[in-house]
Every structure is written in C-alpha cells, then in structure tokens.
N, C-alpha and C positions, 0 to 999 in steps of 0.2 A: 380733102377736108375730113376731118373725124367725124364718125357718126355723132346723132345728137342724140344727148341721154339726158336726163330729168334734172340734171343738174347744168346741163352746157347753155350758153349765152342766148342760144335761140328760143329755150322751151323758157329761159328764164322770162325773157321777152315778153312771149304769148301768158304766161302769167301774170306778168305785170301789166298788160293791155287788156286781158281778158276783164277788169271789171269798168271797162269804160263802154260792154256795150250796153249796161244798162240807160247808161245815158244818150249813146249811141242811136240807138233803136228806134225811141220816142223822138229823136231831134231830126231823124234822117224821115220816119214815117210823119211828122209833122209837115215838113219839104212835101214829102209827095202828096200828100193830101190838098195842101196848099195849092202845089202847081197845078194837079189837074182842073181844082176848084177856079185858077188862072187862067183855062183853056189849053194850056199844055198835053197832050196825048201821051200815052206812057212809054213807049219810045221817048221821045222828047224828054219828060222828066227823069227816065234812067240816066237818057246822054247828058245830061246836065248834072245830076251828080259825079257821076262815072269822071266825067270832064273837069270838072271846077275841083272836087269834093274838099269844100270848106263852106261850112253850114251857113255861117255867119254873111260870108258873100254872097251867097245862094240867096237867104231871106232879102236881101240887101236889092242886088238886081231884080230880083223877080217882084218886088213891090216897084219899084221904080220902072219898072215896064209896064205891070199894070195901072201906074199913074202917065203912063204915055209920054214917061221923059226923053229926053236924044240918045241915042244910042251911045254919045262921047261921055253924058253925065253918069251912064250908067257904069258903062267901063272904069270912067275913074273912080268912082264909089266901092264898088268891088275891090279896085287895087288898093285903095284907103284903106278898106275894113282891112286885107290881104295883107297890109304891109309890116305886120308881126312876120310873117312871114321870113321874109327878109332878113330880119333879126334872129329868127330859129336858123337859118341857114348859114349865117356868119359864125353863132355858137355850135352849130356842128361843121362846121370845115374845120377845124383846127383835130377832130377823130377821124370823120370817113372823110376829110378830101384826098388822100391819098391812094382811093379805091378803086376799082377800075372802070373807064366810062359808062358803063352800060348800068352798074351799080350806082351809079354817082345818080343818071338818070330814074333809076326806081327810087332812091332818097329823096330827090327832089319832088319828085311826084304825091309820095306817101307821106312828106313833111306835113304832120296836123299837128293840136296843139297834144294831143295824147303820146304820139309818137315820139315827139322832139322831149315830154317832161321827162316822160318814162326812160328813154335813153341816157337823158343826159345826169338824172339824177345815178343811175346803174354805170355807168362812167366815173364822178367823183366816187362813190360807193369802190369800183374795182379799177383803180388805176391805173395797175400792172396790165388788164388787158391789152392784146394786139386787136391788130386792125381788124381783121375776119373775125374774131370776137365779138368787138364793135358792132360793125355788121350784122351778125348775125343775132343780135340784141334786140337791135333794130327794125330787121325786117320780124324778130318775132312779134316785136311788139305790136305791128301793123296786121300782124296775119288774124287774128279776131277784130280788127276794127272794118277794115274796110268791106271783106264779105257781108260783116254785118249791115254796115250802112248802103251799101247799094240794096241788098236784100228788104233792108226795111222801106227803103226806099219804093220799091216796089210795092210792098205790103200796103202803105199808106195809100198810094195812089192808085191801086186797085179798089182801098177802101172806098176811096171818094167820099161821096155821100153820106154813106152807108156808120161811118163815126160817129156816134151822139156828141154832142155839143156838151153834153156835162162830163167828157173821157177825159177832157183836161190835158191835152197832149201838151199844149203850149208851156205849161211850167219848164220843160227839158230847157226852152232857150233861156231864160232868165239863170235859172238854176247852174246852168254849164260857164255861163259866165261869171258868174257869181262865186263856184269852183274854184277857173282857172285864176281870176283876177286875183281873188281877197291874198292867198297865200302871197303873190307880188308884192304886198304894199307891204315890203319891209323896211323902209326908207324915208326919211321925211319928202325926198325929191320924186319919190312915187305918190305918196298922200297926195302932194299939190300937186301933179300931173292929171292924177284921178279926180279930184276936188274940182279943179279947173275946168275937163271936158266936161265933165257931169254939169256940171253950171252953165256952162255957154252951150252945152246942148239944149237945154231946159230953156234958154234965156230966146234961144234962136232958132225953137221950135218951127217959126211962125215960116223960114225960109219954106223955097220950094224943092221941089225932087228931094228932100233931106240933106239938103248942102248944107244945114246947121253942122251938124253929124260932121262936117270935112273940117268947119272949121274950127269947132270944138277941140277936134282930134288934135289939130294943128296947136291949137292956144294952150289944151294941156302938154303939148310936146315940148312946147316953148318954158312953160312953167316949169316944167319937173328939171328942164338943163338949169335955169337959171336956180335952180336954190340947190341944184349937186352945185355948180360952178360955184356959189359962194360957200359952201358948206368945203369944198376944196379949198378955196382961199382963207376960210380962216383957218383950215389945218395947218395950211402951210408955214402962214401967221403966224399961229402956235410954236412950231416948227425952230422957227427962226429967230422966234424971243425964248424957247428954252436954251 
C-alpha cells in the first residue's frame, strides 16, 4: 500500500470526519452521563457504547430499561431506530463489498451516520477511485469519530453529577438529527414519510415503552413508498402518451 500523504484517501477521510466530533462529543458525553445517572457503572457504560455505538439506539434502550420494559421490546426498539442502518450497508456494498473479510467486518462495525455520508458523498465526488481507496476514505473518516465518542463517553460519565443542569448538553440530540435528516428531504415521498412518522408519533405518544416511535416509523415508511409508487406511475403515464 502507498504511504498516506496529505492528499491520499485516508487523510482525506480523517478531514472530512474530523468536524463531526463537535457534535460527537456532547452526544456521546450526554450517554454517559445519562447511563450512569441510570445506575450503569462505567465499565458498563463504556461497554455499551464501545458495543452498540449508535447514539440514537443507545438513548432509545437505555430509557426503555429504566422504564422496566421486556427485554424483547427493547431489543426491537433499538433495531427500529438501527434500521437505517441497513440501508447504509446496501449503499455501500456496491464500493467495499468487494474487500477483504476482515475489512468488510471493521465497515460494518464503524457504519454510523458520519461515516457512511462522508464516504459516499467522496465516492460520487471521485469515481475513478479503486477499492483500497475506498477504503481507506472510510476508515479515515472513522478514525476521529470513534476515539472521540468512546472518549467522550467516558468523560461524561465520570462527570456524573458533577454537570450543571444549565450546560445544556442535550441540544447535541435534537440538533444531530435535525443535521442528518433535513438535507434527506429532497423528495415529495421523503416530505410524507417525514410528515407522517412525526404525526403518528405525536398522535401515539400515549403508547407504552415508546412503541408509538415503531409504529410511526412503520406508517411514515408506508407513506413515503406510496407517493414514490405513484409519482413513478405517472411518469411512466407521461412516458407512454408522449
């Protein structure tokens, strides 16, 4: 492999992930603050970042535990929130699945939403890259995120306590969402996806353990096909009478 110089795929990477740990930081030491205030020990709350690290399902289980829900609802709730996921990994197989397993396993591991934007916009951006290119884009992008977040992770949960209530950590979650989402809605079949869960979240607050939250997700998923599907149908329509 060639050395990495200031210009090659890796450092480019760690540049372009380098300004998500502002965001990083405060979302990951929010977590640990959280958990220990949860009864979590810090062991505990490392392995739990360390192990999950996706913020969003982290907040997600760890309220649903301290509401004393079943172990099954919590599991599924996680994979709910999780299941972007899924959809980052389909749009990168068609770069690195061609990598070698052990790679394949650090990608899947490090897939967050920072990782998977940053790549794949540096992909349409440089086409002609190869695969170890790729790669190495990839993991750069990861290499400032994750030390940071287990780190901060730490920090927060050592804080404990000790965090005044007016530091305002919590903005980082609304705000990181708020980030990743807004660019998405380029679309009228994103609008109503978005319009929809937001609604039936709202509407189905009242549920328990936050299974609003599941089926929201579900009714905006259901929305957003059905107005791509007809927004497809009448192109085709279009199509057919030009």
């Amino acid at each position: 492999m060639p050395p990495a110089t200031a210009k090659s795929p890796f450092w480019m990477g760690v540049r372009a992930g380098a300004p998500f740990i502002l965001v990083v930081v405060p979302f990951a030491a929010l977590f640990g603050l959280v958990a220990t205030e949860a009864g979590l020990n810090l062991l505990e709350t490392l392995g739990f970042s360390f192990a999950v690290v996706a913020g969003a399902a982290q907040f997600t289980a760890l309220q649903l535990m301290q509401e004393q829900a079943p172990v099954l609802v919590v599991l599924i709730s996680a994979l709910a929130v999780n299941l972007r996921l899924a959809m980052y990994s389909a749009a990168l197989t068609p770069h690195l699945g061609a990598a070698p397993l052990w790679q394949r396993a650090f990608v899947a591991y490090m897939t967050v939403d920072q990782s998977f934007t940053t790549s794949i916009a540096a992909y349409d951006r440089h086409p002609h890259w190869r695969l170890g290119q790729k790669t190495a884009f990839f993991f750069g992008a990861c290499t400032p995120v994750l030390p940071a977040w287990l780190a901060a992770t730490i920090a927060g949960a050592l804080a404990g306590q000790h965090i005044p209530p007016d530091f305002a950590l919590d903005f980082a979650v609304p705000i990181t969402f708020l980030a990743m989402i807004a660019p998405m809605l380029r679309t009228l079949a994103h609008v109503a996806a978005a319009l929809t869960a937001v609604t039936m979240a709202l509407v189905l607050a009242w549920l328990p353990y936050n299974l609003g939250l599941l089926v929201a997700g579900f009714a905006g998923m259901v929305a957003g096909a059905q107005i791509e599907l007809r927004v497809e149908r009448r192109v085709i329509g279009e199509g057919h009478g030009t």
